[in-house]
Every structure is written in structure tokens, then in C-alpha cells.
PDB file of N, CA, C and O in Angstrom:
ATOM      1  N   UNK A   1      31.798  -8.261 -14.771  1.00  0.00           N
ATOM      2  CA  UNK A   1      33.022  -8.837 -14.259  1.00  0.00           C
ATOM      3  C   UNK A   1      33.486  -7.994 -13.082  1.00  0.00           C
ATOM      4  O   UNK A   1      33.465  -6.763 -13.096  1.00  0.00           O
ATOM      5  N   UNK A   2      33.865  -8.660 -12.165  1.00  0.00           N
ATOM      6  CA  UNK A   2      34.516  -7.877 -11.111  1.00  0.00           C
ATOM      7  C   UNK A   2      36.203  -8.020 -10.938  1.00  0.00           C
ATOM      8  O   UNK A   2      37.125  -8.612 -11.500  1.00  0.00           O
ATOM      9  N   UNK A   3      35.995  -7.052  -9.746  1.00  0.00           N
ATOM     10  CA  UNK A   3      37.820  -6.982  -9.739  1.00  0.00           C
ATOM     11  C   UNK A   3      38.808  -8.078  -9.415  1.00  0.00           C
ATOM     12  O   UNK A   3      40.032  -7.949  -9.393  1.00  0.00           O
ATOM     13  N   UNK A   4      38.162  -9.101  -9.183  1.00  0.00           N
ATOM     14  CA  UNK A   4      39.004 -10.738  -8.660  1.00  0.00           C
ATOM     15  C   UNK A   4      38.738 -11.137 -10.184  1.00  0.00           C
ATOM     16  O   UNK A   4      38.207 -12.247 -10.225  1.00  0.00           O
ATOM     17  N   UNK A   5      38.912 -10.655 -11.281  1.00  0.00           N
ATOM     18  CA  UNK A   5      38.803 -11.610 -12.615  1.00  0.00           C
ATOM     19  C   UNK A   5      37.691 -12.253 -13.355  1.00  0.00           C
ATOM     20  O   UNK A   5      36.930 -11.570 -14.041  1.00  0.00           O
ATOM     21  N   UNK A   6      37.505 -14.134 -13.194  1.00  0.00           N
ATOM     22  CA  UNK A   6      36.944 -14.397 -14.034  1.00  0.00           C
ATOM     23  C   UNK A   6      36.077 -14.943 -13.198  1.00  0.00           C
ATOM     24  O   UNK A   6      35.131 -15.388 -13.848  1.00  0.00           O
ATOM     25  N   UNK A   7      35.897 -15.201 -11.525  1.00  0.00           N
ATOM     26  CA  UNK A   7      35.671 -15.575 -10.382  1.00  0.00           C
ATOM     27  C   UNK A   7      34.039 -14.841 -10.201  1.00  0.00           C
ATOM     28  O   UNK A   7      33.981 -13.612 -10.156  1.00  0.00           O
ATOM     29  N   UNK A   8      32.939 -15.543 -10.118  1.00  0.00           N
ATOM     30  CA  UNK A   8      31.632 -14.899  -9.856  1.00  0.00           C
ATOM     31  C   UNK A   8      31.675 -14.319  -8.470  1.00  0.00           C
ATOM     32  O   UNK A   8      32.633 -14.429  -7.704  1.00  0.00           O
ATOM     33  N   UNK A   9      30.451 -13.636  -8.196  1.00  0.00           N
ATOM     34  CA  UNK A   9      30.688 -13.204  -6.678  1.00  0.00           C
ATOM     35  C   UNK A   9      29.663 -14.538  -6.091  1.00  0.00           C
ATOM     36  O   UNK A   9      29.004 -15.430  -6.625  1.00  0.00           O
ATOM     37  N   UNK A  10      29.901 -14.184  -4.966  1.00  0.00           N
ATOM     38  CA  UNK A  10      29.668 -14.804  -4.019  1.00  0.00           C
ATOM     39  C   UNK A  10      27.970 -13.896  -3.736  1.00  0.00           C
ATOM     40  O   UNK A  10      27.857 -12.677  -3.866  1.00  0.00           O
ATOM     41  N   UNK A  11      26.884 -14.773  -3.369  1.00  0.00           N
ATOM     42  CA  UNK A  11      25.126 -14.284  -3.523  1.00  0.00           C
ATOM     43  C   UNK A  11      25.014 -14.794  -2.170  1.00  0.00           C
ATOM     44  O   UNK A  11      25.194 -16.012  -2.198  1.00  0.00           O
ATOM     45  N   UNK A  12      24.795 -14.377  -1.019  1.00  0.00           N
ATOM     46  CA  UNK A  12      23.706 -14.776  -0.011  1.00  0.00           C
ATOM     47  C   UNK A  12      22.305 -14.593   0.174  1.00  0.00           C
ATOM     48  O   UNK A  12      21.886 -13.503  -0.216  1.00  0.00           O
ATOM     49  N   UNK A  13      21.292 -15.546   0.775  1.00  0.00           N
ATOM     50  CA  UNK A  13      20.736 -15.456   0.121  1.00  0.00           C
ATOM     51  C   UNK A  13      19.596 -16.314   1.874  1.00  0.00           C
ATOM     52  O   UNK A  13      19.575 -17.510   2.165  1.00  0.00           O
ATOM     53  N   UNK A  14      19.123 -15.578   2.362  1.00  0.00           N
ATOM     54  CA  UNK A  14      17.739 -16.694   3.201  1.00  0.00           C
ATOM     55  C   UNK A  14      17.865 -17.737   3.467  1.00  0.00           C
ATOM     56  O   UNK A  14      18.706 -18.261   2.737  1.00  0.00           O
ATOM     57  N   UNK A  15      17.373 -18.522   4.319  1.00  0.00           N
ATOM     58  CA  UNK A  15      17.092 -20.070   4.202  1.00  0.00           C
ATOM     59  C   UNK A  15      15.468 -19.612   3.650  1.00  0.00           C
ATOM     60  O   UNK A  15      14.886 -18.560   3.917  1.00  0.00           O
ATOM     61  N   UNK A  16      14.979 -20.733   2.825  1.00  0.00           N
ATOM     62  CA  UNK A  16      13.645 -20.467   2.365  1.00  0.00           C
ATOM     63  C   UNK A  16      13.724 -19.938   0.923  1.00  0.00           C
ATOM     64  O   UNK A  16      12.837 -20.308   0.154  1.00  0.00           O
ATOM     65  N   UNK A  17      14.780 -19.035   0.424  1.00  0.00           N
ATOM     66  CA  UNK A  17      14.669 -18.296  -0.292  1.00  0.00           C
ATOM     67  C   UNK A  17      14.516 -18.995  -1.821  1.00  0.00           C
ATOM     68  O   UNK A  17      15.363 -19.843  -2.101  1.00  0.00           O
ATOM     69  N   UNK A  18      13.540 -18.703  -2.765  1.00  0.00           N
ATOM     70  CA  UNK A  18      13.287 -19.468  -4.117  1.00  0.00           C
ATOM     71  C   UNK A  18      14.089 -19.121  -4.480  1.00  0.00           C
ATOM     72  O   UNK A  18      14.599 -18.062  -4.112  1.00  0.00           O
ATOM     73  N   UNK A  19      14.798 -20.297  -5.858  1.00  0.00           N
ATOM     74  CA  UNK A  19      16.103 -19.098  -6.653  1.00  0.00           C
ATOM     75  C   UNK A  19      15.801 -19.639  -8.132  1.00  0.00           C
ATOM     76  O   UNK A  19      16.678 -20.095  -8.867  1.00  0.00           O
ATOM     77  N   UNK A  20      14.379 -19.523  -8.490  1.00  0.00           N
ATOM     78  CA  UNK A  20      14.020 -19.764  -9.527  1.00  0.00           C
ATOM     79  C   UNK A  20      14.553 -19.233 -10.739  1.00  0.00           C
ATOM     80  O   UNK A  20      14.774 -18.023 -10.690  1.00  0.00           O
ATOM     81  N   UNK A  21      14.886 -19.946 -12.081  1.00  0.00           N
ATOM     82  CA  UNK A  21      15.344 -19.047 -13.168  1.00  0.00           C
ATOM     83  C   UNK A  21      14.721 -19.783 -14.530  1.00  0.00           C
ATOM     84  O   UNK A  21      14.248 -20.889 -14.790  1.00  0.00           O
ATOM     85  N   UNK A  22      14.919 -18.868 -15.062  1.00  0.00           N
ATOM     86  CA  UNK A  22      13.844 -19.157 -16.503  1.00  0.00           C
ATOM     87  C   UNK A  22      12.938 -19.021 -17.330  1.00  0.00           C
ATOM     88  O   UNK A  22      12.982 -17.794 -17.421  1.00  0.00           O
ATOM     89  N   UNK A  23      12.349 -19.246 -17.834  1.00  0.00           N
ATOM     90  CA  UNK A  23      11.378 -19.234 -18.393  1.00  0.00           C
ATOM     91  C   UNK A  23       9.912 -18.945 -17.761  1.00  0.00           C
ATOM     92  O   UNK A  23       9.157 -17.986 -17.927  1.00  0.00           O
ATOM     93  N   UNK A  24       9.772 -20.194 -16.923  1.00  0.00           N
ATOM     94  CA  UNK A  24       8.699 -20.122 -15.976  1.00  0.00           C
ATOM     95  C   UNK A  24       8.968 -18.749 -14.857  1.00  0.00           C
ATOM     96  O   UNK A  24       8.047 -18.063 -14.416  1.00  0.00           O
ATOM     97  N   UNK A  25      10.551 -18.527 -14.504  1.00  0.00           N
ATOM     98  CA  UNK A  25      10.120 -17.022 -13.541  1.00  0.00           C
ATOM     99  C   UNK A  25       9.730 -16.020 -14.083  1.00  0.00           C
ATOM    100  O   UNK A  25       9.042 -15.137 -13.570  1.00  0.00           O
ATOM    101  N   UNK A  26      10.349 -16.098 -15.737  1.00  0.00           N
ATOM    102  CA  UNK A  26      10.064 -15.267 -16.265  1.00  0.00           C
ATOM    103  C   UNK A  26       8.277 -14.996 -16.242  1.00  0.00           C
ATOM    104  O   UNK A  26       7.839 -13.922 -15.826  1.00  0.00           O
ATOM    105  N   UNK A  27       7.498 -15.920 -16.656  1.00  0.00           N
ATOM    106  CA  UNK A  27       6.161 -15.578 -16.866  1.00  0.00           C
ATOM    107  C   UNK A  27       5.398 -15.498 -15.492  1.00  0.00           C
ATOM    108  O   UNK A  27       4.250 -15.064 -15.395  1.00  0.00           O
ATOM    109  N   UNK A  28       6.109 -15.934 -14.500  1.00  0.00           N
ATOM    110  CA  UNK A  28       5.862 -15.841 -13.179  1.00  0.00           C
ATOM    111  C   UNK A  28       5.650 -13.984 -12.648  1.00  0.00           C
ATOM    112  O   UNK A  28       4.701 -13.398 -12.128  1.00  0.00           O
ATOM    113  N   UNK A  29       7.082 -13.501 -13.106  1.00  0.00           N
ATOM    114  CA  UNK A  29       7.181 -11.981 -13.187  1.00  0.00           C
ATOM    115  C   UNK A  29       5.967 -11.455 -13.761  1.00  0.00           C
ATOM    116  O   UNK A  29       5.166 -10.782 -13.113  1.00  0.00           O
ATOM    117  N   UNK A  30       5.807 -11.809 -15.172  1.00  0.00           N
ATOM    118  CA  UNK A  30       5.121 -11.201 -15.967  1.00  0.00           C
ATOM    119  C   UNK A  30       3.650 -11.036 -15.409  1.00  0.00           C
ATOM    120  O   UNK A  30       3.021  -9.979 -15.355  1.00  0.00           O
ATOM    121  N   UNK A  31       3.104 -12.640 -14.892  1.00  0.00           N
ATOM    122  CA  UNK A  31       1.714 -12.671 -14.112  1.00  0.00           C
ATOM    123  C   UNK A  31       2.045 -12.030 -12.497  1.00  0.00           C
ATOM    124  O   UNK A  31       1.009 -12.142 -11.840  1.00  0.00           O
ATOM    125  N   UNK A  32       2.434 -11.810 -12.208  1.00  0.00           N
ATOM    126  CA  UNK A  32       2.512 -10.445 -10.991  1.00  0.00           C
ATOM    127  C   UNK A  32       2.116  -9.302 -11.637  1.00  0.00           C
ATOM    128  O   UNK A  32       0.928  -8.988 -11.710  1.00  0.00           O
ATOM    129  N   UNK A  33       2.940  -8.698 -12.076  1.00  0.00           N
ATOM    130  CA  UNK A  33       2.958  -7.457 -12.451  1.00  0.00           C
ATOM    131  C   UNK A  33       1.627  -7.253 -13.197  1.00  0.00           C
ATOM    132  O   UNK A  33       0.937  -6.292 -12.858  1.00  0.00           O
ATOM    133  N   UNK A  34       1.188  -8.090 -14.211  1.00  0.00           N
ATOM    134  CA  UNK A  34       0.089  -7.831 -14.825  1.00  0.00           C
ATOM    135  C   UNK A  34      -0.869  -7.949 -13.660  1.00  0.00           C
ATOM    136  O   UNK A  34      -1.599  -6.959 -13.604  1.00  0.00           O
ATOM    137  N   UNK A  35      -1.064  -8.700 -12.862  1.00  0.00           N
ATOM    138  CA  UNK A  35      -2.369  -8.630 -11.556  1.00  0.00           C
ATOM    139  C   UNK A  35      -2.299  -7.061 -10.854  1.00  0.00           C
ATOM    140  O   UNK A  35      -3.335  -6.444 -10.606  1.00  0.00           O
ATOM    141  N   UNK A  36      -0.827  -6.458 -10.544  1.00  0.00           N
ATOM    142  CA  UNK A  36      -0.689  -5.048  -9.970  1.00  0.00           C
ATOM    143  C   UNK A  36      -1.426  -4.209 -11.287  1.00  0.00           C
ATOM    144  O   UNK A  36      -2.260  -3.326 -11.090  1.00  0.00           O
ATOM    145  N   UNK A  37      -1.106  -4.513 -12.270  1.00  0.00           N
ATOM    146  CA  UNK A  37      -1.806  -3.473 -13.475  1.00  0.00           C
ATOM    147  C   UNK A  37      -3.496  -3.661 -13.181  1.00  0.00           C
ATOM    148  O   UNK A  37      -4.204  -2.950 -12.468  1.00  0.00           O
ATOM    149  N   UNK A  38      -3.828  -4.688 -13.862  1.00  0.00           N
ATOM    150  CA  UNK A  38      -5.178  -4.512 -13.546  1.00  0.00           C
ATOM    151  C   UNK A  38      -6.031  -4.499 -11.997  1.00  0.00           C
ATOM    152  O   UNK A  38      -7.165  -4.873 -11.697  1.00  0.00           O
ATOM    153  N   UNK A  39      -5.071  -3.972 -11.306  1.00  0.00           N
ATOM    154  CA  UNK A  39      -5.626  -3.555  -9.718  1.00  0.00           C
ATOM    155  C   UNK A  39      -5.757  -2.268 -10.328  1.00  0.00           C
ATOM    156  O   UNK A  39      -6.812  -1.750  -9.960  1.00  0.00           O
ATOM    157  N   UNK A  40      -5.244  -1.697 -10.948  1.00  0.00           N
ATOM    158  CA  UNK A  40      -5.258   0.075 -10.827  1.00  0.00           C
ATOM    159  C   UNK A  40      -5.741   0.677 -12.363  1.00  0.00           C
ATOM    160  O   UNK A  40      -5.936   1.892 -12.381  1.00  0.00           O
ATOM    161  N   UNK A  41      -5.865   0.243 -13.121  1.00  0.00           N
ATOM    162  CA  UNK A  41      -6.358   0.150 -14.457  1.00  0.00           C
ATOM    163  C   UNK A  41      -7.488   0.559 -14.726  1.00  0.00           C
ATOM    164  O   UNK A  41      -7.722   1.339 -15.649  1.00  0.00           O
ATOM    165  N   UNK A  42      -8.471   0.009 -13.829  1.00  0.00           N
ATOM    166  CA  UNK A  42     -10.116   0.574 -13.463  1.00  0.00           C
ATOM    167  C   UNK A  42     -10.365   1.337 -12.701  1.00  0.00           C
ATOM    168  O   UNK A  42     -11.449   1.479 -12.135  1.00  0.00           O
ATOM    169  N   UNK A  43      -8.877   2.287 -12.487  1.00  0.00           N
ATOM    170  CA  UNK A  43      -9.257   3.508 -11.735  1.00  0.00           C
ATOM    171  C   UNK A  43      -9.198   4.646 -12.470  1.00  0.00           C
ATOM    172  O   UNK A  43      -9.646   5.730 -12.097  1.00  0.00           O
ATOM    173  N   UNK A  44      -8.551   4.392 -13.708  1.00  0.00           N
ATOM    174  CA  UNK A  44      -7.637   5.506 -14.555  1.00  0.00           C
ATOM    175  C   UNK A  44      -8.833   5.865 -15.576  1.00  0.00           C
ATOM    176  O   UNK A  44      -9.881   5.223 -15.500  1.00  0.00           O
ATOM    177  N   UNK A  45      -8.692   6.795 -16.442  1.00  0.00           N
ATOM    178  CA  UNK A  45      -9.562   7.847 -16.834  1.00  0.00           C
ATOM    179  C   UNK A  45     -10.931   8.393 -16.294  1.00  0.00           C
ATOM    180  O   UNK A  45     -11.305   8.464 -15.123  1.00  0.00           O
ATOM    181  N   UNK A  46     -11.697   8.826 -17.648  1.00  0.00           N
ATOM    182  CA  UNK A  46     -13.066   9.554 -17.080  1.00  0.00           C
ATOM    183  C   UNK A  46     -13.920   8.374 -16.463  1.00  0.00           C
ATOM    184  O   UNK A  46     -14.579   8.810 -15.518  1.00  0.00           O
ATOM    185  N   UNK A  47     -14.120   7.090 -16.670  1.00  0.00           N
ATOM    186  CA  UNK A  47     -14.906   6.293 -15.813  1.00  0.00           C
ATOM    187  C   UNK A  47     -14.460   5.859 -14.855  1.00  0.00           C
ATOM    188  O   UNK A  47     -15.213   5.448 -13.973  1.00  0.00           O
ATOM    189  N   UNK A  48     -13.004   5.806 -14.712  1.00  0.00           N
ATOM    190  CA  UNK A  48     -12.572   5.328 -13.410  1.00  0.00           C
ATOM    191  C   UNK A  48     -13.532   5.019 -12.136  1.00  0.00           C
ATOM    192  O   UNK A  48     -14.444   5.684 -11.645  1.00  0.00           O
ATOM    193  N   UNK A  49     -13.223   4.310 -11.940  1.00  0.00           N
ATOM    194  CA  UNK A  49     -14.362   3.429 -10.562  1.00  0.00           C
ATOM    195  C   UNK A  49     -13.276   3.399  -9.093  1.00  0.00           C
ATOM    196  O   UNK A  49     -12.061   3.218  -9.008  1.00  0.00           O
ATOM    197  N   UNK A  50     -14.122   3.609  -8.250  1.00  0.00           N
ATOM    198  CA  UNK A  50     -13.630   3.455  -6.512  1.00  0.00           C
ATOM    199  C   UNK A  50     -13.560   1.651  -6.680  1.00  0.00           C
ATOM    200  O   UNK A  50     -14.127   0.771  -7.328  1.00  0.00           O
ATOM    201  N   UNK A  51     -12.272   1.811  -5.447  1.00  0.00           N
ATOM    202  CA  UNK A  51     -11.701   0.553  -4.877  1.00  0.00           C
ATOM    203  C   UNK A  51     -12.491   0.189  -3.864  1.00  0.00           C
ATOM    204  O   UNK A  51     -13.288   1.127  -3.898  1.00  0.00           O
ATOM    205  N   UNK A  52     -12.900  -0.595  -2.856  1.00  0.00           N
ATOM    206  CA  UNK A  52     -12.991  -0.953  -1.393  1.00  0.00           C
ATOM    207  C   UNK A  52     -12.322  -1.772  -0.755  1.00  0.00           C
ATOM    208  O   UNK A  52     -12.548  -2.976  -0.875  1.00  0.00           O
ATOM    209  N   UNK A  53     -11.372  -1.305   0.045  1.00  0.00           N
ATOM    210  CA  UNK A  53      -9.982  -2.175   0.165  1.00  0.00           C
ATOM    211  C   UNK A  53     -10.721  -2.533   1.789  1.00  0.00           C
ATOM    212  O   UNK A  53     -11.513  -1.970   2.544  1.00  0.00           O
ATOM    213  N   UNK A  54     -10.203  -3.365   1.777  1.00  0.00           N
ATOM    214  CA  UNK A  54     -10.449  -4.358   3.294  1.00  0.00           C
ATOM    215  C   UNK A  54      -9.221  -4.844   3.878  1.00  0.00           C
ATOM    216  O   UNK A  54      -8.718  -5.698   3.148  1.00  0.00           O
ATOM    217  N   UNK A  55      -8.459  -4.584   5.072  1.00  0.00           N
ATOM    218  CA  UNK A  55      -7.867  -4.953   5.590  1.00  0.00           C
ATOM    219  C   UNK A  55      -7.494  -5.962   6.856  1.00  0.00           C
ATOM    220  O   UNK A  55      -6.363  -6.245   7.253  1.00  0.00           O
ATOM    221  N   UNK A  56      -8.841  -6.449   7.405  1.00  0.00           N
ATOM    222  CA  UNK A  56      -9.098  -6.599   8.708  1.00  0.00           C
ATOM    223  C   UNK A  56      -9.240  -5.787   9.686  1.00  0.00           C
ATOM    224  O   UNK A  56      -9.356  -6.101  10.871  1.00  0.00           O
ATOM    225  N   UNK A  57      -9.236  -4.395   9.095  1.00  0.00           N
ATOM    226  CA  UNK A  57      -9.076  -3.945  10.741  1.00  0.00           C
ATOM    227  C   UNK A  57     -10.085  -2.627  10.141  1.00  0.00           C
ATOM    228  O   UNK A  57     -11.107  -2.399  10.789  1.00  0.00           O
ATOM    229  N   UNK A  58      -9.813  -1.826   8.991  1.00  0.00           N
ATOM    230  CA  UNK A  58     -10.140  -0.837   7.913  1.00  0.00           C
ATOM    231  C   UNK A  58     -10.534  -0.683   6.869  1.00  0.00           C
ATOM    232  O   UNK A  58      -9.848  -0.792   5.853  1.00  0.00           O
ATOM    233  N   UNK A  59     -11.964  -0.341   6.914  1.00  0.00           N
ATOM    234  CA  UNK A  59     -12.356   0.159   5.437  1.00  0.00           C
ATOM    235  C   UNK A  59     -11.585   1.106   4.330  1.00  0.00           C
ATOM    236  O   UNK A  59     -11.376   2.067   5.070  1.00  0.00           O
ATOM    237  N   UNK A  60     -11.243   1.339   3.564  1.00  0.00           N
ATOM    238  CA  UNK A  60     -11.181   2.245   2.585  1.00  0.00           C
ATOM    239  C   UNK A  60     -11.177   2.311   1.515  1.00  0.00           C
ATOM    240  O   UNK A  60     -10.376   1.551   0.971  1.00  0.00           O
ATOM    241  N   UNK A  61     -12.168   3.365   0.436  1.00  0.00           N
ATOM    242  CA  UNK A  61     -12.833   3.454  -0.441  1.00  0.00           C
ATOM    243  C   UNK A  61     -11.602   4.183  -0.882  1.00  0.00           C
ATOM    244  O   UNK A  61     -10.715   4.476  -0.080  1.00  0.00           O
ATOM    245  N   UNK A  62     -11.528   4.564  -2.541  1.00  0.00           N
ATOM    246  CA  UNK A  62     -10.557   5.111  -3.017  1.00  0.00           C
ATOM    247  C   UNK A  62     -10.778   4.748  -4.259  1.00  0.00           C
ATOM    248  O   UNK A  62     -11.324   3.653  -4.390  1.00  0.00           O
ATOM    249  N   UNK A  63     -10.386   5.632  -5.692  1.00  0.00           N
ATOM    250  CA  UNK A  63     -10.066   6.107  -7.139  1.00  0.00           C
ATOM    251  C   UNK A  63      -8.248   6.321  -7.243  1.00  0.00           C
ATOM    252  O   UNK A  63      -7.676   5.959  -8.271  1.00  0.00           O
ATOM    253  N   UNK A  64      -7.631   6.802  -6.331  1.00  0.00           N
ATOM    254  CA  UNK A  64      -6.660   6.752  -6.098  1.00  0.00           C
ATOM    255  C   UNK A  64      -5.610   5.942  -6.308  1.00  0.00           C
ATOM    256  O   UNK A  64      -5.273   5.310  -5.307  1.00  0.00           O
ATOM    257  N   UNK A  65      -5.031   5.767  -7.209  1.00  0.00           N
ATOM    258  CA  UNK A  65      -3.821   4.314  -7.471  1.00  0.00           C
ATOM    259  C   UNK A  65      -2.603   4.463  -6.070  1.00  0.00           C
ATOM    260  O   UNK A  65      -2.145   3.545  -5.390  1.00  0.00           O
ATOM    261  N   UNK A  66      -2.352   5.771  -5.983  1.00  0.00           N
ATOM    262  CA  UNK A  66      -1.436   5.477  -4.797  1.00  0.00           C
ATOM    263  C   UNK A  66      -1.585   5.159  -4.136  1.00  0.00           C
ATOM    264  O   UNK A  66      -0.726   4.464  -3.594  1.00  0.00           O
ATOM    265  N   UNK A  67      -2.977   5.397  -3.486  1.00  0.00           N
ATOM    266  CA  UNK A  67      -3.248   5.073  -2.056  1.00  0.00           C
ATOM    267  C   UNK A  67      -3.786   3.985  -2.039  1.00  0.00           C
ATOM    268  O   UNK A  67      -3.939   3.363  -0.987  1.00  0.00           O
ATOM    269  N   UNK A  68      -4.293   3.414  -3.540  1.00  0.00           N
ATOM    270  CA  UNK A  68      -4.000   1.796  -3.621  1.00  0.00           C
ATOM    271  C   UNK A  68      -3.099   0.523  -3.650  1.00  0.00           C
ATOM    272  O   UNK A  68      -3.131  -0.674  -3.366  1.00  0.00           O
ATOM    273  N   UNK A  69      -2.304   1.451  -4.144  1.00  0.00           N
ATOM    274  CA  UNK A  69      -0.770   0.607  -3.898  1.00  0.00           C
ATOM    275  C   UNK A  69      -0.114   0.775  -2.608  1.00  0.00           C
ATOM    276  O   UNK A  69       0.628  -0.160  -2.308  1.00  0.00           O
ATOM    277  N   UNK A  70      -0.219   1.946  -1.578  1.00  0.00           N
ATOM    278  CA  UNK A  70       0.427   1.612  -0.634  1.00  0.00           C
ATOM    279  C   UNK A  70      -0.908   0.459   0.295  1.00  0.00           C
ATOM    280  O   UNK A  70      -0.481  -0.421   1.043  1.00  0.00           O
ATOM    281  N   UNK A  71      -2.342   0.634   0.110  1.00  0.00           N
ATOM    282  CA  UNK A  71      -2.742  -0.473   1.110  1.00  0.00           C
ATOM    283  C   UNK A  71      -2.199  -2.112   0.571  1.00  0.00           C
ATOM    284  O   UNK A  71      -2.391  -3.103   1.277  1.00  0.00           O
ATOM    285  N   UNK A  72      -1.534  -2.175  -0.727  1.00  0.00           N
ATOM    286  CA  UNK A  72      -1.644  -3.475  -0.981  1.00  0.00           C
ATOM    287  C   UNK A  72      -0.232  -4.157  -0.112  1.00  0.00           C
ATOM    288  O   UNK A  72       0.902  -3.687  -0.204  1.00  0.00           O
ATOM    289  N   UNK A  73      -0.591  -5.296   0.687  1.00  0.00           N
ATOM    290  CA  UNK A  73       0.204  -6.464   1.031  1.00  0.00           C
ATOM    291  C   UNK A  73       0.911  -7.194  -0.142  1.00  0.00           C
ATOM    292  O   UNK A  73       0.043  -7.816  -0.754  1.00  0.00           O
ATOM    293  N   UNK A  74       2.314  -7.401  -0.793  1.00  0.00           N
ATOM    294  CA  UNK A  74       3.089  -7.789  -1.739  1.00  0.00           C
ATOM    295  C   UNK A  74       3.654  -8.429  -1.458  1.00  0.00           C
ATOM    296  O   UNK A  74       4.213  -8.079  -0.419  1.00  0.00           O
ATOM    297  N   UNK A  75       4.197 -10.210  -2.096  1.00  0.00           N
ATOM    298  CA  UNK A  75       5.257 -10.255  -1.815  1.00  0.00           C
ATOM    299  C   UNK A  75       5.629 -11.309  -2.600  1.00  0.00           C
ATOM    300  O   UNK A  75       5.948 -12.414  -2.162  1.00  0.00           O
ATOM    301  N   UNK A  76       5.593 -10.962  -3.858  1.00  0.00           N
ATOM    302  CA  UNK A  76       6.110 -11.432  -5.156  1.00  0.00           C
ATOM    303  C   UNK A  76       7.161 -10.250  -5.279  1.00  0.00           C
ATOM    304  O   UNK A  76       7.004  -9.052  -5.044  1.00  0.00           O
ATOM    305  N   UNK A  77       8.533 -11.097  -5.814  1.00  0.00           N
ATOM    306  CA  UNK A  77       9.795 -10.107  -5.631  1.00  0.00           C
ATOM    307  C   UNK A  77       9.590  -8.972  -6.409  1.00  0.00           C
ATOM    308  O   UNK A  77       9.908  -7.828  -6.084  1.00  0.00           O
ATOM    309  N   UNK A  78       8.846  -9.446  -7.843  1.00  0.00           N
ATOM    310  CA  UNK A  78       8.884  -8.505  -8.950  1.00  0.00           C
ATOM    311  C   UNK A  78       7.656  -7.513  -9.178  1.00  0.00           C
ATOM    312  O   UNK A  78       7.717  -6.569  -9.966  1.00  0.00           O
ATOM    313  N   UNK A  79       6.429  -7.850  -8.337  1.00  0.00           N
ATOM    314  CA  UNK A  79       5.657  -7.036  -7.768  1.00  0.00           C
ATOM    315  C   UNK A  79       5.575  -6.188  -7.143  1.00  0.00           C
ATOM    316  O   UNK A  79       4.733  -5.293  -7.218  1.00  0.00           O
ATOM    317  N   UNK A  80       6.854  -6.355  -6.039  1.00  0.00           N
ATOM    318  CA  UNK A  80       6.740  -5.346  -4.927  1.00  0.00           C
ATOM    319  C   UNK A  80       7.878  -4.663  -5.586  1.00  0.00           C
ATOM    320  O   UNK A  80       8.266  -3.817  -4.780  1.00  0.00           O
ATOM    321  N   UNK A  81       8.498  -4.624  -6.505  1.00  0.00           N
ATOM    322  CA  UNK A  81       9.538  -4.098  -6.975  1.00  0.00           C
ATOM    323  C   UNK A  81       8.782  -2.411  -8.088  1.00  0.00           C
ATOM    324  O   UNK A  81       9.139  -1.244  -8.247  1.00  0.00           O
ATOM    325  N   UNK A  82       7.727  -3.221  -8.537  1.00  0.00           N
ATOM    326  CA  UNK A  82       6.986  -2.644  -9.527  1.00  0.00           C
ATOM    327  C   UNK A  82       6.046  -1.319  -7.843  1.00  0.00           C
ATOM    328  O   UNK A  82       5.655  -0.153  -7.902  1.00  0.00           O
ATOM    329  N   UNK A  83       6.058  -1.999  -7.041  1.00  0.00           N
ATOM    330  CA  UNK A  83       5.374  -1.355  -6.246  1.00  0.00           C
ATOM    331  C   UNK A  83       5.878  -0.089  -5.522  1.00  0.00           C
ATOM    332  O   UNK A  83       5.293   0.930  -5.155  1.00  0.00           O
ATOM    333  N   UNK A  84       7.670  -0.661  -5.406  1.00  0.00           N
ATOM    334  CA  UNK A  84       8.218   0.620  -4.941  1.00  0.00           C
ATOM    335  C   UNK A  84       8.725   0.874  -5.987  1.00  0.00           C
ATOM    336  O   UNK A  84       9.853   1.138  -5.570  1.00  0.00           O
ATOM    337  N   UNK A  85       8.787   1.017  -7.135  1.00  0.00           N
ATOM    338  CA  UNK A  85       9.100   2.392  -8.246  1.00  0.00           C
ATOM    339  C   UNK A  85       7.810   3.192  -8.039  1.00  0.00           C
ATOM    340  O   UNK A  85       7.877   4.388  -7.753  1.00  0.00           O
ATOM    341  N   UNK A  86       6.685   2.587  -8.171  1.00  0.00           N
ATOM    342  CA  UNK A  86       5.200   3.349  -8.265  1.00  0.00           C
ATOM    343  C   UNK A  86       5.355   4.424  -6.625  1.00  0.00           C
ATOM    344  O   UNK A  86       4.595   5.385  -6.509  1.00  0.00           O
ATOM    345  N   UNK A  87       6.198   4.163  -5.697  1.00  0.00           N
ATOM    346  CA  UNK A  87       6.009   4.524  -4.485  1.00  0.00           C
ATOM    347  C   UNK A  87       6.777   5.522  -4.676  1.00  0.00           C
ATOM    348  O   UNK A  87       6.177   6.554  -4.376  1.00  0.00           O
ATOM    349  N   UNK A  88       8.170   5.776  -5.152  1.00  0.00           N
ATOM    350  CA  UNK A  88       9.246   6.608  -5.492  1.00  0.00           C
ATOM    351  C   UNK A  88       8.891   8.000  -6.750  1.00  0.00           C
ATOM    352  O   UNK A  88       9.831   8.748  -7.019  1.00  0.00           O
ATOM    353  N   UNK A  89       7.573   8.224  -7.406  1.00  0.00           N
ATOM    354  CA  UNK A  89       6.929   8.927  -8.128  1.00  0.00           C
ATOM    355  C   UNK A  89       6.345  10.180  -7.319  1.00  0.00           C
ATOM    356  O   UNK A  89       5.653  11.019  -7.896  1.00  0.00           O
TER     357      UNK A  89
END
């Protein structure tokens, strides 16, 4: 609740912008985040395996989750959200 009472705030918000709610964003969230997990998942312990990230322009090989998460392009809200906590570590 805010200080004007019982009155919601006021959200701006893009032209374009989805304002999905529910159920379906919910599992929408859920299948993001799980695709960012198993990007970095097969890097972690003693077998951990190298990435080969392709950018158009740059090769790079990497075991590294960070330096896998910063080459990744995001832009699922709750992905890239998951992406900058992982960035803020």
C-alpha cells in the first residue's frame, strides 16, 4: 500500500511491452531460467566440459560459467534477471 491509500500506483510501461500474468508466465519464467541452468550445468564439477560460444564475429572456448553468462545475448525478463544476480557474485 502506498501513501495515497487504497489507490494502486500508476506502471509505465513501453509500447510493445508484454504484460503477461499467470500461470502460463509463470511456466514461461520457469522454462527460461531452466534453459540458463542447463547452459552452465555441464560445466560444473570434475567432468565439466568446454563451451564453444559463437558470436558472429568471435570464437570462444570456455569451462567457465561466468564468462559464459556474460557472452550470452538475453532477453527473457526473468532470464536476464537470473543473469544479472549471477553477474553481481
Amino acid at each position: 500500500m502506498n501513501s495515497f491509500g487504497m489507490r494502486p500506483g500508476i506502471i509505465l510501461l513501453r509500447e510493445g511491452t508484454d504484460t503477461s500474468q499467470g500461470k502460463a508466465q509463470l511456466i514461461s519464467n520457469i522454462n527460461a531460467c531452466q534453459a540458463i541452468a542447463d547452459i552452465v550445468r555441464t560445466t560444473l564439477g570434475p567432468r565439466g566440459m568446454d563451451k564453444l560460444l559463437f558470436d558472429g564475429r568471435e570464437v570462444t572456448i570456455s569451462n567457465d560459467g561466468a564468462t559464459i553468462m556474460k557472452k550470452l545475448e538475453i532477453a527473457h525478463p526473468a532470464a536476464k534477471t537470473l543473469l544479472d544476480i549471477s553477474m553481481s557474485q
